[in-house]
N, C-alpha and C positions, 0 to 999 in steps of 0.2 A: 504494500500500500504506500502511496507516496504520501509522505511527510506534511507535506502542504495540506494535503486532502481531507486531515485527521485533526481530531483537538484532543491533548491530550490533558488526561484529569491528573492535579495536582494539590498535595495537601497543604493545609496551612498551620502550625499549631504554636502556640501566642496570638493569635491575631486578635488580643486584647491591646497588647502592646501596641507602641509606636512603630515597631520597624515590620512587627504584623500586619499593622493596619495599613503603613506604604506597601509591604507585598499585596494586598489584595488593590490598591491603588490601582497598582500598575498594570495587574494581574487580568483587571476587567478589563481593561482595556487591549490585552492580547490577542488577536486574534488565531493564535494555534494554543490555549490553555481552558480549562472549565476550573478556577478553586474550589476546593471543597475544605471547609473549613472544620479542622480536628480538634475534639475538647478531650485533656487528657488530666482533668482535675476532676475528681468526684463532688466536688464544691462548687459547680464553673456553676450556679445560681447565685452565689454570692459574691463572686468576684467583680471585677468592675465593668460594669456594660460595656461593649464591642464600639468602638469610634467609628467603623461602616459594617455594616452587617446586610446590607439591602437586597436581601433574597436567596444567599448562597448559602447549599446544603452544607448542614451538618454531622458529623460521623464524631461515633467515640475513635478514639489514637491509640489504635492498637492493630498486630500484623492482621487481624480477621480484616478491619476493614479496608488495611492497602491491598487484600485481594478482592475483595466486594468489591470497591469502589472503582479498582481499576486505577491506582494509581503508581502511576512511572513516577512522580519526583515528590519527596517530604521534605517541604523548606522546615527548618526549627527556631523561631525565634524567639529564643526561650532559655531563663539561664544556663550557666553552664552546666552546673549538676542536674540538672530535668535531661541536658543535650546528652547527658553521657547515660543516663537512664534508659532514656528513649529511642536513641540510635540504633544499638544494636536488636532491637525488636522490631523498628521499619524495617531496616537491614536481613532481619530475617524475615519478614514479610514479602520481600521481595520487590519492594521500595529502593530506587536512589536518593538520598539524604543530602540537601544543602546547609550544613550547621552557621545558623547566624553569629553563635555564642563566640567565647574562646575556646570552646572545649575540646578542639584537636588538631589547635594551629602550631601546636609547640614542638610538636614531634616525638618527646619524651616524655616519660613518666616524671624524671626527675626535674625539667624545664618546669615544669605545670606547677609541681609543688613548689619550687623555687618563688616563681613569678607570681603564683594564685594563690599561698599561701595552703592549700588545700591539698588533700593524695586524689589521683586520677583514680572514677571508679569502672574503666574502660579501655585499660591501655593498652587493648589487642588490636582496638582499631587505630592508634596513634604511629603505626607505620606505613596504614594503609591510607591517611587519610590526604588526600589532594592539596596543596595549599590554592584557594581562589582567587590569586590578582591574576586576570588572564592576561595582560600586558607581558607579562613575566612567565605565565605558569600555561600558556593555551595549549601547550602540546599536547601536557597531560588528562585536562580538564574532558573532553568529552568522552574515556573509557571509564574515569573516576566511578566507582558507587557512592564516596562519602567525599562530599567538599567540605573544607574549612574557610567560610568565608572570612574574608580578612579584618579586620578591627577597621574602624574609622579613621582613627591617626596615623596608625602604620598604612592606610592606603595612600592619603595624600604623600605622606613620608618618601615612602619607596618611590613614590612616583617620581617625584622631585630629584632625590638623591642616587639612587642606583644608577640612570644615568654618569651620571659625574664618577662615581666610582670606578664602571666600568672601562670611563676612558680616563683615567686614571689620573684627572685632574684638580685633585683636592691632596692640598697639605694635610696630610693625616695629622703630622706634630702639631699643626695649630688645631684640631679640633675640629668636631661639625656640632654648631647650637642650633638647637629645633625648637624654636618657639611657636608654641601649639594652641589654638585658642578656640575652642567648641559650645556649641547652645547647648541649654539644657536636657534636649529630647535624648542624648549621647549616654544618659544616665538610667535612660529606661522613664518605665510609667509609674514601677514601685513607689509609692511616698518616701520620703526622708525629710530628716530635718536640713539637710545641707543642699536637696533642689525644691526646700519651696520656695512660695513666693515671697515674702518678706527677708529670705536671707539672699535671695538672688536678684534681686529688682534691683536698680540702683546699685549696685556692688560687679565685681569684678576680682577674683580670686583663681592663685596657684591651686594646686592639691597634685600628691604624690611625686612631689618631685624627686627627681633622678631614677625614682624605682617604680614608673608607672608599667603596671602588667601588661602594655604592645608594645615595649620599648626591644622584648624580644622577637617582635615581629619583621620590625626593621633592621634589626640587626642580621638574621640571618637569612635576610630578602637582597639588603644592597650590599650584604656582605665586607659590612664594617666588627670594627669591636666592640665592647662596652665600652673602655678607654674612648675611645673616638668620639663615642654622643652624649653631648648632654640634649636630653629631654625636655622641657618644663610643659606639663599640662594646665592648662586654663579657663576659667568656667565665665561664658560670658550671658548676659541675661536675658539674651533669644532664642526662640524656638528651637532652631536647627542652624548647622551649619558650622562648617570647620575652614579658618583657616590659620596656615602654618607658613611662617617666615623664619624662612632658613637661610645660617649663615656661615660663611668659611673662606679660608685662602685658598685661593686658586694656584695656579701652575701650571704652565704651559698652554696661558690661553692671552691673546693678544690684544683681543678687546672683549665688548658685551658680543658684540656679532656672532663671535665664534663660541660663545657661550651657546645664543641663541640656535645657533645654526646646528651644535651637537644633540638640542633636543628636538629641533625639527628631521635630523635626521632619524634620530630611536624610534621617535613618534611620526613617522610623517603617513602611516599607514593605521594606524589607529584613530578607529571611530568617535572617542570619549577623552579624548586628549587634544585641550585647545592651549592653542599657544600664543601669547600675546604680543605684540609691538613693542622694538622696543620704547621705553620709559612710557611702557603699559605697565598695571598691575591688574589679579582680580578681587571682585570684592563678591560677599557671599551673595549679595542677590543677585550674581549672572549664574550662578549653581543652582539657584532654590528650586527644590522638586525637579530637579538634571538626576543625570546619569553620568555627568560629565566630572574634569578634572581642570581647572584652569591653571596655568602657568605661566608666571612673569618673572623675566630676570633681571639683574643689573650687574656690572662688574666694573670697579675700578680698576684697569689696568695695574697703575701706576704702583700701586700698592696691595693689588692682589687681594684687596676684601669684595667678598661677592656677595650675592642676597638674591636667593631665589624666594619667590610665594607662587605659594601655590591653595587653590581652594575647592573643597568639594560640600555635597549636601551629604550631612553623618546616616541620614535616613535613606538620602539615594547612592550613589557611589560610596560610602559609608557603610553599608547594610542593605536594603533590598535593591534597589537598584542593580546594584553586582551581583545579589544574589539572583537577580533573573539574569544575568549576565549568564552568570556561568549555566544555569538553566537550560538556556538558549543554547549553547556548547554542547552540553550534556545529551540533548535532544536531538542535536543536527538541525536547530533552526537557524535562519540567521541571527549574529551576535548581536542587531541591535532590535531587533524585536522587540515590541513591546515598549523601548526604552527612547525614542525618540518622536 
């Protein structure tokens, strides 16, 4: 049967949450996808009402219904310990699993405790598991059964940097600073005292610094060291959206041009990587509700300080966005499907 011809049912399980409720966003508007939305809490009557719910079936989350249902892909947008719960029961359902969490981006058992403070309660699948920046990862992504979609931070991050590493034009001895700045939605739906509204309105605040849990995401993406980055994450008091200015010594680069000119080359074939003019930058509302990743650089010759930004939406390119990215891969549809 050809591809086109078919729509294929896919599950949804958080789609209480915010990065649920952008999967099904986008998801209706697919035209090769039906969601079926998965409730895998025997409580889900008292949990917080669904932000879109407008008509689409619901099923209990569990392997009887990825056979019922007929479903080829189980996004999870849902914390880490539910992801590692529940994976390997789609998994044997006979479901492919796109993990929105962190729960099997690390690779090791002993990463995950390090970074999550937590023990892995799943680590058979932590060698099987895909990592999902398809800029980087496309070769392997459409045989995967289980992706690990990539953190919010770490996706702008890699994007930005890996580049530069690659062509091998960053003074490692002076450092790479990643100045990281996210809206509230990054934090989830859960309440806390630390995103609500009175502590976030008007304010602006660090948290985790130097040891935030995707600091290992980039690190073994653009394949620097710990040594090399400093981190800072940032809580700013908007909805959605991430952006990250980054900075470092150049070398062997002659001006901005050839700055610019090394990411138009990486990227000149990627659909979700915009690259700006020079003395452009982007700001979060050319993201909002994208799929995309924007990128602006500058470079002082003369003295070698460089400053890329780069911005994306934490909900889209961030989390589901990418997550129907890889999707789309996974399925043989095309990769922008659904997302532009």
């Amino acid at each position: 049967m050809n591809i086109y011809s078919m729509k294929h049912r896919v599950g949804i399980v958080g789609f209480r949450g915010y990065s649920g409720a952008e999967l099904i966003r986008i998801l209706e508007r697919h035209p090769f996808v039906e969601p079926v939305l998965l409730e895998h809490r025997s409580d889900s009557g008292e949990r917080p009402r669904p932000l879109n719910r407008p008509g689409i079936p619901t099923a209990p989350c569990s392997p009887e219904s990825v056979r019922s249902e007929s479903l080829a892909v189980v996004f999870l947008a849902t914390p880490a310990e539910v992801s590692m719960e529940l994976a390997p029961k789609l998994l044997d359902g006979g479901a492919r699993v796109v993990d929105i969490s962190g729960a099997f981006r690390l690779g090791t058992a002993d990463n995950y405790l390090r970074w999550y403070k937590e023990k892995h309660t799943a680590p058979a699948l932590l060698s099987e598991a895909v990592y999902g920046l398809p800029e980087f990862c496309r070769g392997r992504i459409p045989a995967a059964r289980l992706i690990a979609n990539p953190g919010c931070y770490p996706t702008a991050a890699n994007l930005a940097i890996q580049p530069l590493i690659a062509a091998s034009v960053v003074d490692l001895s002076a450092g790479i600073v990643c100045d990281a700045k996210s809206g509230v939605s990054g934090a989830g739906r859960k309440p806390s005292l630390t995103t609500s509204f009175c502590e976030v309105a008007d304010n602006f605040s660090a948290y985790s610094v130097l040891d935030h849990r995707h600091v290992p995401e980039i690190l073994m993406t653009s394949g620097i060291e710990e040594r090399d980055l400093s981190f800072t994450a940032q809580l700013l008091p908007l909805e959605r959206g991430i952006l990250e200015t980054i900075y470092f010594r150049a070398r062997g680069l002659g001006s901005a041009q050839e700055l610019l000119d090394l990411y138009r080359q990486r990227y000149q074939q990627e659909p979700f990587i915009r690259l700006y003019a020079l003395g452009q930058f982007p700001d979060l509302h050319a993201v909002r509700y994208t799929n995309y990743c924007d990128i602006g650089v500058k470079l002082d010759a003369a003295t070698g300080r460089a400053v890329v930004v780069a911005a994306i939406d934490n909900l889209g390119k961030g989390a589901a966005g990418q997550a129907v990215q890889n999707m789309n891969l996974m399925l043989g549809l095309p990769e922008t499907e659904g997302l532009l």
